[in-house]
C-alpha positions in Angstrom: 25.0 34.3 -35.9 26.5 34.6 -39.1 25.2 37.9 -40.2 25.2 39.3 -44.0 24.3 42.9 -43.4 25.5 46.0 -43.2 27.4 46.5 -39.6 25.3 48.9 -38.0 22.3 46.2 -39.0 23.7 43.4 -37.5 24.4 45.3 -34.2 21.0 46.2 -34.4 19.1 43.1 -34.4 21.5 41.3 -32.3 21.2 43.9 -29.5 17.0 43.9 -29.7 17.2 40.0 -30.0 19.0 39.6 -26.7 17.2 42.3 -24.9 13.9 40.5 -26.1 14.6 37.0 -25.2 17.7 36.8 -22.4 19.5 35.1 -25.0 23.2 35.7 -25.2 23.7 36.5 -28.5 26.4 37.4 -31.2 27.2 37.7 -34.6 30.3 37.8 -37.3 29.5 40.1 -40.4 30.1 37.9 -43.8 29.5 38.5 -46.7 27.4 35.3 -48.8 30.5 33.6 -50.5 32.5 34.1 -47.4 29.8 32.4 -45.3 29.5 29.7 -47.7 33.3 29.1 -47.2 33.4 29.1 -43.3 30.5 26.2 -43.5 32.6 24.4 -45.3 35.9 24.9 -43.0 34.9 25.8 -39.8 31.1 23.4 -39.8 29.1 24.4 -36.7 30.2 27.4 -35.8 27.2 29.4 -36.4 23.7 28.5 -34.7 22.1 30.5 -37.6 22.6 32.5 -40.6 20.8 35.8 -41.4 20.9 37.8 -44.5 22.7 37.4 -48.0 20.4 35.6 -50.8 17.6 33.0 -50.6 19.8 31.2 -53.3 23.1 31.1 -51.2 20.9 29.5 -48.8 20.1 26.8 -51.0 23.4 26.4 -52.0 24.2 26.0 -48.4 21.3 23.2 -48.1 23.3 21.6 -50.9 26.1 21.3 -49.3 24.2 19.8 -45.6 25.2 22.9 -43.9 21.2 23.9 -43.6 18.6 22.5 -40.5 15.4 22.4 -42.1 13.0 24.6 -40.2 9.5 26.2 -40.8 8.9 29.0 -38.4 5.6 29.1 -37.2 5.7 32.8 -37.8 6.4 32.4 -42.0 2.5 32.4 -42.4 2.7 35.6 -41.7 4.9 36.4 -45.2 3.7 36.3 -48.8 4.2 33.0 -50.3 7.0 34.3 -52.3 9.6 35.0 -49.3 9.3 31.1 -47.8 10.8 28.2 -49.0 8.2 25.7 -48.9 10.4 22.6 -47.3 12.0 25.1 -44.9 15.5 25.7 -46.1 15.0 29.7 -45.7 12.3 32.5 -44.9 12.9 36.3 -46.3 13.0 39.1 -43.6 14.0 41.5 -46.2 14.2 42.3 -50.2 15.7 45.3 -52.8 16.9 45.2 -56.3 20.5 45.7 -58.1 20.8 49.4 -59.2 23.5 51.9 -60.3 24.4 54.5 -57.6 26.1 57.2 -59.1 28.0 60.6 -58.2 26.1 62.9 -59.6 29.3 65.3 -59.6 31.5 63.1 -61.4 28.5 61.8 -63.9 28.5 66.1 -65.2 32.5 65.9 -64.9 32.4 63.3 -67.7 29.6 64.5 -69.2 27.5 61.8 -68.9 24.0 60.7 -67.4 23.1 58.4 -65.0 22.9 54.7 -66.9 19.4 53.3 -66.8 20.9 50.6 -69.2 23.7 47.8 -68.5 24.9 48.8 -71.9 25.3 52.3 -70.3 28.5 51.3 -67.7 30.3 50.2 -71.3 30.3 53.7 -71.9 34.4 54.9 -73.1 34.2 57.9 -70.4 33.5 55.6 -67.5 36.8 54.1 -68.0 38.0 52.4 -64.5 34.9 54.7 -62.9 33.2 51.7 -62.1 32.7 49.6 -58.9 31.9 46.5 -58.3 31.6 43.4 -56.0 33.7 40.7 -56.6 30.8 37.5 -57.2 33.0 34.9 -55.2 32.6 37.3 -52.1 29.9 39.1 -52.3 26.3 38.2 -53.2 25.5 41.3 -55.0 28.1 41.0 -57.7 27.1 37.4 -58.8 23.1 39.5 -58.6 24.9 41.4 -61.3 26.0 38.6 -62.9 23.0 36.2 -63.2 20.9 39.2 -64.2 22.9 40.0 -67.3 22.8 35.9 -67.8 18.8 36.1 -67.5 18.3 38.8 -69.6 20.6 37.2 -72.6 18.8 33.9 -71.8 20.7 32.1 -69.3 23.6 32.3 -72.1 26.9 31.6 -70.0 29.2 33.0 -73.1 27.4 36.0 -73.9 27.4 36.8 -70.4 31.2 36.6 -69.8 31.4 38.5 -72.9 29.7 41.3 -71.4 31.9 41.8 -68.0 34.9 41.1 -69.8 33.8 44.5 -71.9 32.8 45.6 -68.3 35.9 45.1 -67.1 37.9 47.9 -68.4 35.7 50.5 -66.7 35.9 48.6 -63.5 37.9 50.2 -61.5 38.0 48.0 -58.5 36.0 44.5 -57.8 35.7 45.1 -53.7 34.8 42.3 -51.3 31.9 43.8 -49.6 29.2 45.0 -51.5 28.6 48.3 -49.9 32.1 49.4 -51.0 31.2 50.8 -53.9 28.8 53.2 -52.7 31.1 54.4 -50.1 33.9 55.0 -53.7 30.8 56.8 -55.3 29.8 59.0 -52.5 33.9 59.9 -52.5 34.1 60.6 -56.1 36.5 57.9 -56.7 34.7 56.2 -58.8 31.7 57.1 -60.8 29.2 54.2 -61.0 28.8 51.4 -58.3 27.0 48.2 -59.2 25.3 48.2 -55.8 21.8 47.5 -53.7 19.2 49.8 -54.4 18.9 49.8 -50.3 22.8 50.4 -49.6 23.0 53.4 -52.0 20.1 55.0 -50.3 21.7 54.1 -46.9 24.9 55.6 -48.1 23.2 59.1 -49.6 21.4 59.5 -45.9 24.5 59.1 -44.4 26.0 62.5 -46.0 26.9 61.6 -49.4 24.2 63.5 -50.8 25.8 63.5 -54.2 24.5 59.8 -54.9 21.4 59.2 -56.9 19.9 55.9 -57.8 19.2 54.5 -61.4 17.7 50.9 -62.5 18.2 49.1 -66.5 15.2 49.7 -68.1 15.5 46.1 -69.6 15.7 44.9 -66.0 17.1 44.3 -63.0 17.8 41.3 -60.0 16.6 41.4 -56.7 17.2 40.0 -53.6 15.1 38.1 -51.0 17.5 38.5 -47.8 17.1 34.6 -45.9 17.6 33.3 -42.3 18.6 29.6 -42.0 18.4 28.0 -39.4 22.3 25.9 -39.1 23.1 22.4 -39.2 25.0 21.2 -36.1 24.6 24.7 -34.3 25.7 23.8 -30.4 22.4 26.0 -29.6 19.5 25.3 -32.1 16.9 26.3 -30.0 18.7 29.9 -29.5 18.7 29.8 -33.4 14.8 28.7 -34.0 13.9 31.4 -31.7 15.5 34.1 -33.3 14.4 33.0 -36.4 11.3 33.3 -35.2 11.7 36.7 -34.4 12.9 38.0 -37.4 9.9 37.5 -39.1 8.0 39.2 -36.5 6.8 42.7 -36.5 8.6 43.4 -33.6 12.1 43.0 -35.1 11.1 43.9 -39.1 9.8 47.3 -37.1 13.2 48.2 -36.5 15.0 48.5 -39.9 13.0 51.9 -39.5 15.2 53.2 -37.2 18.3 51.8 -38.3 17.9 52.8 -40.5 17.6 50.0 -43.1 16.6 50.9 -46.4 15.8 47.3 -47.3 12.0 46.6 -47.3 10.7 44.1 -44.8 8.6 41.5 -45.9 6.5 41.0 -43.0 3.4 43.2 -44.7 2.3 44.9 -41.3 5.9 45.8 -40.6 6.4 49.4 -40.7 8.4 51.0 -44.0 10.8 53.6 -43.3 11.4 57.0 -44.7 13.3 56.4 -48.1 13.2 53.1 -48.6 13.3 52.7 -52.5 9.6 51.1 -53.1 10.0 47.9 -54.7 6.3 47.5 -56.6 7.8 50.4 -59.1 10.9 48.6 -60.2 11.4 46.7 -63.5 12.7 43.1 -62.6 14.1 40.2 -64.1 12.5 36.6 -63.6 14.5 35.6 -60.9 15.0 32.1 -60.9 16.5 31.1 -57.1 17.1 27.6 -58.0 19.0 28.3 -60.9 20.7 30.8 -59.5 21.8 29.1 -57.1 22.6 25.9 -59.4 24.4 28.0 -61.5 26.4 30.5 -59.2 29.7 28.0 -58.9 30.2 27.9 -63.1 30.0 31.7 -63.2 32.1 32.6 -60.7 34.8 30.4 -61.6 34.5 32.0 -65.2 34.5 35.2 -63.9 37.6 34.6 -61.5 39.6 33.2 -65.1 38.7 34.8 -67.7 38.2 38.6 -65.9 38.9 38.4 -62.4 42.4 36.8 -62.8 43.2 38.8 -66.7 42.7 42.2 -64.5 45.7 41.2 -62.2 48.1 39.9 -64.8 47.5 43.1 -67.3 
């Protein structure tokens, strides 16, 4: 299994899985863009993919890297976490948000941002965190919100992170980087999962809380594909299968997870932030997905690669 989770989660499910079904089972921890890459170079490898965005997965179908399957057990999900020719099926969804230090935030003198314009702020200069969008599939969330919400415009959008950019202090290659720099102090702001700065304040960094743009935010349906040439396909529709079920979305609980499941009789754990209450963007997975190879290129040139030389 390629696995785009946390650690602890992937050790999780694989560990149930096998115990569940006999299966002999393992897993690499990716992130979405590195994922996409090892398809590309390293084709069968994986029997199945779990985790990272619906529209990765589509961009994986793209590229013939994707078995079309339709679990029996997606009837099970609201319409909205299936693809309806069987590319992918959602086991698990949570929004962008700001996690901040609450510590540093009163150092600087400023509040939490509920605004993207807020991380422009002077004070937050290289306080910011980031994921880099090539790697990791919450910075390009960041990055096709900010394009919804100024109308898909690609310019305006660069525009934005290249202002951005002076407050970022790091662009990291996992996503749950950043919170781990907030909860530290070494940076103020992360650009991070609503799920994995909860995750990260549970874990002892009690100084984190988490804020959402009152314009608007992305969210994420977290996808299991089931892999083109995997050398054990049957192994890979089964646990597909199960990770739909109750049995396995039951356990994010005790992960802990603080990623909602989608299976609606799964049970939600203790501080999970609730989903139904936050502001979101349109989220368009198609275009997203369509769209993800133009902007990170523009952000690797015009940001990404202006950072290094300066």
């Amino acid at each position: 299994m390629a696995c785009s989770q946390q650690e602890d989660f992937c050790q999780a499910i694989t560990r149930a899985f096998e115990e569940q079904s006999g299966l002999k089972t393992s897993y690499v921890r990716l992130g979405a863009g590195e994922v996409l890459a090892r398809l590309q170079t390293n084709p069968g490898e994986f029997d199945v993919w779990a985790g990272g965005q619906a529209e990765n997965h589509l961009i994986a179908n793209d590229r013939k890297h994707i078995e079309l399957y339709q679990s029996p057990n997606a009837a099970a999900l609201p319409k909205q976490y299936n693809d309806t020719t069987g590319i992918w099926s959602g086991f698990y969804t949570d929004s962008v948000a700001f996690c901040s230090n609450k510590t540093e935030l009163e150092r600087k003198g400023v509040k939490a941002p509920t605004s993207w314009n807020d991380l422009l702020n002077p004070a937050l200069k290289s306080a910011v965190a980031m994921p880099h969008p090539a790697t990791a599939g919450v910075g390009y969330m960041a990055m096709f919100t900010v394009a919804t919400l100024n109308g898909g415009d690609e310019a305006k959008t660069i525009k934005y992170f290249q202002q951005l950019n002076t407050n970022v202090m790091q662009y990291s290659k996992s996503a749950a980087t950043g919170t781990e720099q907030a909860g530290r102090g070494e940076v103020t702001v992360a650009i991070a999962l609503d799920s994995d700065c909860q995750k990260a304040n549970q874990a002892g960094f009690s100084d984190l809380v988490t804020t959402y743009p009152a314009e608007g935010t992305g969210f994420e349906v977290g996808a299991v594909s089931l892999l083109a040439g995997a050398r054990n396909a049957a192994g890979g529709k089964k646990f597909f299968d199960w990770l739909l079920t109750t049995d396995a979305q039951n356990l994010y609980a005790g992960i802990p997870s603080f990623a909602a499941p989608t299976n609606p009789e799964a049970t939600v754990g203790p501080n999970v932030p609730p989903q139904d209450t936050v502001k979101k963007v349109k989220w368009d997975i198609r275009e997203a997905a369509d769209r993800r190879e133009a902007f990170t290129k523009a952000f690797e040139t015009d940001i990404a690669s202006a950072t290094q030389a300066q």
